[in-house]
C-alpha positions, 0 to 999 in steps of 0.5 A: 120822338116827340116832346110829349111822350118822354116821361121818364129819365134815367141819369147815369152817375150820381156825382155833382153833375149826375144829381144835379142833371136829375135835379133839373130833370125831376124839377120840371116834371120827369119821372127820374132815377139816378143809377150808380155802382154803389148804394152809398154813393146814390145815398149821398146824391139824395142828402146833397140834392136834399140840400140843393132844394133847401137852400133854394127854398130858403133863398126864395127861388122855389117854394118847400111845395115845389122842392116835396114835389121834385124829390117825389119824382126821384128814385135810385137803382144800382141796377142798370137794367131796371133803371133804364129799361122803360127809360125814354131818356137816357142821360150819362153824367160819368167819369170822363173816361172814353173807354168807362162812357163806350162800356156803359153805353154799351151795355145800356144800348143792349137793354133799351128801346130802338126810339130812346133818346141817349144822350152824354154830358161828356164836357170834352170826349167825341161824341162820335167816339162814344157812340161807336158803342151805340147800336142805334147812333142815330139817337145818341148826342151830346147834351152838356150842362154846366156847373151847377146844373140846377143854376146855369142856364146853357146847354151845349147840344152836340151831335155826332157823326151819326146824329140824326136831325129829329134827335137834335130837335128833340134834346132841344125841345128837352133843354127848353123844357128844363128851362136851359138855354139850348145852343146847338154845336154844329160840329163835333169838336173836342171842347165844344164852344165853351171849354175850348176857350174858357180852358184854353184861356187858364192855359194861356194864363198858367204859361204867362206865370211861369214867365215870372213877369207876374203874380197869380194875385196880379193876373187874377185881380187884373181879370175880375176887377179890370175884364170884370170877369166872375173870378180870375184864371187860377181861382178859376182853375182852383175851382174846376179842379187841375184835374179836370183842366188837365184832362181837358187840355190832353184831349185838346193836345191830342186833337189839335197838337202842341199848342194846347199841351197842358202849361209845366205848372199845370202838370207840377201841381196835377202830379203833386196831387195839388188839385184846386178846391177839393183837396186843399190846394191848388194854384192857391192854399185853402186853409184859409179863403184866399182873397185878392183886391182890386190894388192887386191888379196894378201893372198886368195888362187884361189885352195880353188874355183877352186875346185868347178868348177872341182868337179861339173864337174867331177859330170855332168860326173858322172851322164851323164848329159854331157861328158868332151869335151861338159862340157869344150866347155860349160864353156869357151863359156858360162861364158868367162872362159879361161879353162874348169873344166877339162882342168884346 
């Protein structure tokens, strides 16, 4: 499908990334709705996405003309059909949750067109494996925006077994439009380019801590002030959310074997309900902002993690998921890094 003749978007999930993907999507002239179960969960996505484009607004990236116009192009539906039967687009931002995706899909690929593009912002699940629910897998890929969608810049596009070439350009073409950075995976792989480091690495790290050798203010003063990263791996962690780094790195045991099973610590504070940020606590209380210095960072060596992002990449390389260039490109847009694996 060219370019020109997609009009309109439908966006599965109205959750932080569902409205912030329709954010993107509105903002660059698509007609968009944003489809959910629940009226008062698509009536919080608008509040929030309402909020977004006020403060751009007022941080001075867009002006209050161009925010009037982006919310003029969104609509929402609880109904699946009515949002995505005209749809020329379909992107699915849902729970990750394999068996909750192939359901949707299913459903979806029932009531859509033959030419319509699909595509899922799954950040770790097979892309092959959720378009066995497709009817047409040819058209289904996978299209991963980063958090917040409206401010990052990488995509990741991925296809699966069946993806054809012109559905790969065409997401591509999509992203470009979006104003995203499109890095193309070559090959499906559970975490794509940058979750298989990046959440490789927060392992690592929770394992080098249940050593006792050294404190989490230590590690992670050691890794933004000395590695110059945006925060260090349990801030990072804490941000994310333990649940969503624990998923992830199941996938990762479950695809690549025991080396990536999820660090005992990770596990204890996932199991306690201790998940980051959003409940409170984490690696780290919230009661009040947690804060680090630089004299925090005294006696942890940065080579000990800095390895990590080198030898995941190196093995991205190896198995032809993507090439040196892509890998570097990926890792400074996507997790704010101030180098590539292969650069550093």
């Amino acid at each position: 499908m060219d370019l020109d003749r997609i009009r309109k978007v439908a966006v599965l999930g109205g959750g932080v990334m569902g409205h912030g993907i329709a954010q993107v999507a509105a903002f660059s002239g698509f007609s968009t709705v944003i489809r959910d179960i629940s009226r008062e969960i698509l009536d919080k996505a608008i509040q929030n996405l309402e909020k977004n484009l006020k403060r751009m607004v007022e941080r001075n990236r867009i002006t209050v003309e161009m925010a009037q116009e982006t919310l003029k192009r969104i609509s929402t539906s609880v109904d699946l059909a009515e949002a995505v039967r005209d749809a020329d687009l379909i992107i699915e931002a849902i729970p990750e949750n394999l068996e909750i995706k192939k359901e949707v899909w299913s459903e979806v690929s029932s009531i859509v067109g033959t030419d319509a593009i699909c595509v899922t912002n799954t950040s770790s699940i097979s892309i092959t494996a959720i378009s066995e629910a497709i009817i047409n897998p040819q058209r289904f890929a996978g299209m991963h925006f980063f958090n917040p969608p409206a401010i990052m810049k990488l995509v990741e596009i991925i296809p699966g077994r069946d993806t054809s070439f012109d559905t790969i350009k065409t997401v591509e073409d999509i992203a470009k439009k979006m104003g995203k950075t499109p890095v193309i995976v070559k090959k499906d792989s559970p975490g794509f380019i940058v979750n298989r480091v990046l959440i490789t690495y927060i392992n690592e790290s929770a394992k080098l801590l249940e050593g006792g050798s050294w404190k989490k203010e230590q590690i992670d003063a050691s890794m933004q002030y000395k590695a110059k990263m945006p925060m260090g791996p349990f801030m990072l962690s804490d941000l994310i959310g333990l649940d969503i780094v624990y998923s992830i790195l199941k996938v990762f045991e479950e695809g690549f074997g025991s080396y990536y099973k999820p660090a005992t610590l990770i596990e204890k504070l996932v199991a306690e309900g201790k998940l980051g940020r959003k409940t409170g606590e984490g690696f780290y209380s919230y009661k009040e902002n947690p804060t680090i210095s630089e004299a925090d960072a005294e006696g942890f060596d940065t080579k000990l993690l800095l390895r990590i992002f080198r030898e995941e990449a190196e093995k991205l390389v190896a198995e032809e998921v993507a090439d040196q260039a892509s890998i570097d490109i990926a890792m400074k847009l996507g997790a704010n890094l101030p180098y590539g694996p292969f650069e550093l």
